[in-house]
C-alpha positions in Angstrom: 119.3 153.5 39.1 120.7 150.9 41.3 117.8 149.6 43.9 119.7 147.0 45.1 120.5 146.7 48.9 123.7 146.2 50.0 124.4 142.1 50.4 125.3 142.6 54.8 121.5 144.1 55.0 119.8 141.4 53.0 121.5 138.5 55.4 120.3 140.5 58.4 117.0 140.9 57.0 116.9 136.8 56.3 117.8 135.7 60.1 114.7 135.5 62.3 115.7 137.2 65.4 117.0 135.1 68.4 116.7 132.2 66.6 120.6 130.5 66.4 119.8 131.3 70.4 116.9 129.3 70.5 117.6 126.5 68.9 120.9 126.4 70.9 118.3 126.3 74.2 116.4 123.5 72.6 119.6 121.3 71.9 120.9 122.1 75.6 117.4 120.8 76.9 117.6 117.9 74.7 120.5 116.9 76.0 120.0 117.5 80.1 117.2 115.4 79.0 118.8 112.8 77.3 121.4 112.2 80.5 118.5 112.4 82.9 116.7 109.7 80.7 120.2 107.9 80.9 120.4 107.8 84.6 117.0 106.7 85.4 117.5 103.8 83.1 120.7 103.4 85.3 118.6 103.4 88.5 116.2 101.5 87.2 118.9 98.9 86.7 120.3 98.8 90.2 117.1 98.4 91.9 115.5 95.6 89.5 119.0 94.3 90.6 118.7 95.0 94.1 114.7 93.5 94.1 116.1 90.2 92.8 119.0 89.9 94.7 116.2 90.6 97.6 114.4 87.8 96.6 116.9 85.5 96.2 118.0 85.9 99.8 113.9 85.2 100.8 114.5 81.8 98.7 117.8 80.7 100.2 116.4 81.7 103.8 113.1 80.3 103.2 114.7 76.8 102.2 117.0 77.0 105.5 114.4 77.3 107.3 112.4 74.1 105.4 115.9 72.1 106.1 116.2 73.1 109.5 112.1 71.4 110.0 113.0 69.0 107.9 115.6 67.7 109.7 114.1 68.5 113.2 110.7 66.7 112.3 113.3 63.5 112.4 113.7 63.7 116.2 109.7 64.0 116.6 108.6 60.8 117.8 105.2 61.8 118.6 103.2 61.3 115.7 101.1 64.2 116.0 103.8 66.1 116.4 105.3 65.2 113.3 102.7 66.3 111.3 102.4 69.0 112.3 106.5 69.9 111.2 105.5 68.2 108.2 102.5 70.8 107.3 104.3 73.7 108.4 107.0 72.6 106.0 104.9 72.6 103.2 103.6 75.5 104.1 107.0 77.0 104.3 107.9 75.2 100.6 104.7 76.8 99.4 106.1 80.2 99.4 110.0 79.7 98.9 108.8 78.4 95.7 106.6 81.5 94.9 110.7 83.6 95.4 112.4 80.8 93.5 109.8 81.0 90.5 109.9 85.0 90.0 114.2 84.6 90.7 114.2 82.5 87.6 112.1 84.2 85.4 113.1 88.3 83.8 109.0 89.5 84.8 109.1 90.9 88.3 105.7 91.7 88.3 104.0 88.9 88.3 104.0 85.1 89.0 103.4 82.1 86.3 100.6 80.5 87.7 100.4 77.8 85.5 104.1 77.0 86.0 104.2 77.6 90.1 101.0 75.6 90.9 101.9 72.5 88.8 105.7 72.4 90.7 103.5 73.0 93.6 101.4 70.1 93.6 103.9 67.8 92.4 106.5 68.6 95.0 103.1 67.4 97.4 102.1 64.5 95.4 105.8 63.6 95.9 106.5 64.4 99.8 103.6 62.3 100.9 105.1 59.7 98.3 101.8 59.1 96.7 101.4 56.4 94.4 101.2 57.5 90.7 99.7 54.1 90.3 96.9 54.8 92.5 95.9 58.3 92.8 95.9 60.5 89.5 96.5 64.3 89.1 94.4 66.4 86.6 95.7 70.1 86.5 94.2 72.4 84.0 95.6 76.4 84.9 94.9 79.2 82.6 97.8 81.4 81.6 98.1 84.3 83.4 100.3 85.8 86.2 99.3 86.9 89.2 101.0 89.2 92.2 103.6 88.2 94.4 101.2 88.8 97.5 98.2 87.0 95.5 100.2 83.7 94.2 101.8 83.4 98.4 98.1 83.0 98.9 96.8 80.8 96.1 99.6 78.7 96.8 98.8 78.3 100.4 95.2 77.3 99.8 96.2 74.5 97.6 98.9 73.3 99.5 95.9 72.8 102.7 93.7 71.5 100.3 95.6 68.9 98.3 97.7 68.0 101.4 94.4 67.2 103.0 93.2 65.0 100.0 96.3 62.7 99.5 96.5 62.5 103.6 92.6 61.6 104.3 90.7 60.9 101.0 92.2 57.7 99.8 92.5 55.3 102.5 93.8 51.9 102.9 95.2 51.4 99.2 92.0 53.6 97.6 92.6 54.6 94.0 90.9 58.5 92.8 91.9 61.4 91.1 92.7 65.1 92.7 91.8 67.6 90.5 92.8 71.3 90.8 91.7 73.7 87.9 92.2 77.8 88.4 90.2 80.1 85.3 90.0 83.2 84.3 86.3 83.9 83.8 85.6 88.3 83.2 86.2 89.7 86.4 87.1 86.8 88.5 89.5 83.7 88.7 87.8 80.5 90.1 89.3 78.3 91.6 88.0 74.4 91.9 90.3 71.9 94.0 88.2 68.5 94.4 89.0 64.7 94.9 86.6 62.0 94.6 87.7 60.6 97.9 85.7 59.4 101.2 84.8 63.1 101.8 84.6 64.9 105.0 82.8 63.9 107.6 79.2 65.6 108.4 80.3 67.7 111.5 82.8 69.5 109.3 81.7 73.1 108.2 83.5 75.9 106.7 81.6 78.1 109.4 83.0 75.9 112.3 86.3 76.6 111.7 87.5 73.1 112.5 89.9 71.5 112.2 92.4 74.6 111.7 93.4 73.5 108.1 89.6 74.9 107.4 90.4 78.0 109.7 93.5 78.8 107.5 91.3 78.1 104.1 89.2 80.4 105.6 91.4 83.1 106.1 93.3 82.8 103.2 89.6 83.7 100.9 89.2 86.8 103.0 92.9 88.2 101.9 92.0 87.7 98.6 88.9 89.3 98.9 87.4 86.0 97.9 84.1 83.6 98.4 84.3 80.0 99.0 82.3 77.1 98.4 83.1 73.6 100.0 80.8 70.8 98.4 81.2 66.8 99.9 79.1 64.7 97.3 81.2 62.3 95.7 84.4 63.2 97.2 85.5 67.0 98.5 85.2 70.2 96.6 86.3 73.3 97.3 85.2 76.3 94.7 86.7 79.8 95.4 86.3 83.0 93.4 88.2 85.8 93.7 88.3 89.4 91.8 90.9 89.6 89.1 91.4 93.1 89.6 94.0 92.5 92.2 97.0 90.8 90.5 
């Protein structure tokens, strides 16, 4: 007796039901997924494109606006006056070099501290035409990035600080050393700009807000969320801590 089933019965009996249809679904949503995956890597693209095309425009208009002072401050002939075009230059400088540092490097989230502070201070060392001879630079910077919003402000504060130092601490041919260290210590960055200058004179208090220079030190902590300490034995020392969890 033949027991056999017929060969047509068997191959329906060995196919899972619905199965060629599911696996056709699965390939489908594979592949929807695939081209969505594609075009958000597109988009991605155009607007890391579009960001640094942005901030290459800040740069260009940033260092317009620094020629434009420059040039002006060459009319000034009161000398007050002139100083002041000169520190709002800087000022100005300070940040068109924060654009022109993340424009030249591929990491748009983030600043090179390390790399930004030391152009920084040598662009100052170099506009009030210090003499290497005389006054020495010591720069010790961790490495580590910070934000766009965060580095703006670092650089500011050393750009008040140091400018004040090469204009006020070494005085009629003094020789001394500037010294500008930034660390990253747990939870916190501190900050320690110093000089072993004349100092500051006695009446001059973070807490009096005078001159502005200290006003604008002032202010720039606060954004940070920062503390600062301002120390005048042996020169001038500024200390400032600020959280890390904000880069």
């Amino acid at each position: 007796m033949n027991n056999s089933l017929p060969s047509s019965h068997t191959d329906n009996c060995n196919k899972t039901p619905g199965l060629e249809e599911n696996l056709q679904s699965v390939k489908m949503l594979l592949e929807k997924e695939k081209k969505r995956s594609e075009l958000l890597e597109i988009e991605l693209k155009e607007k890391e494109n579009l960001l640094r095309e942005v901030r290459h425009r800040v740069k260009n208009n940033l260092q317009v606006v620094s020629s434009l002072l420059n040039i002006q401050s060459d009319y000034v002939k009161d000398k007050e006056a002139h100083k002041l075009f000169i520190n709002s230059l800087n000022r100005i400088k300070a940040m068109a070099m924060v654009h022109e540092n993340i424009y030249q490097t591929s990491n748009s989230s983030g600043i090179d501290i390390d790399k930004y502070l030391k152009d920084l201070v040598i662009y100052l060392f170099r506009s009030y035409n210090i003499n290497a001879g005389l006054i020495k630079l010591n720069i010790d910077i961790g490495s580590f990035s910070l934000s766009l919003d965060t580095a703006i402000t670092c650089g500011l504060l050393i750009n008040e600080i140091i400018s004040n130092s090469f204009k006020h601490a070494f005085p009629d041919g003094r020789s001394g050393n500037v010294q500008l260290s930034i660390q990253d210590s747990a939870d916190q960055y501190i900050m320690v700009v110093s000089d072993d200058g004349i100092g500051l004179p006695d009446n001059i208090k973070l807490e009096n807000h005078s001159p502005f220079g200290l006003l604008l030190i002032s202010t720039l902590v606060d954004q940070i969320n920062g503390n600062i300490v301002l120390e005048k034995q042996n020169g001038t020392k500024f200390t400032i801590n600020f959280p890390n969890k904000i880069i």
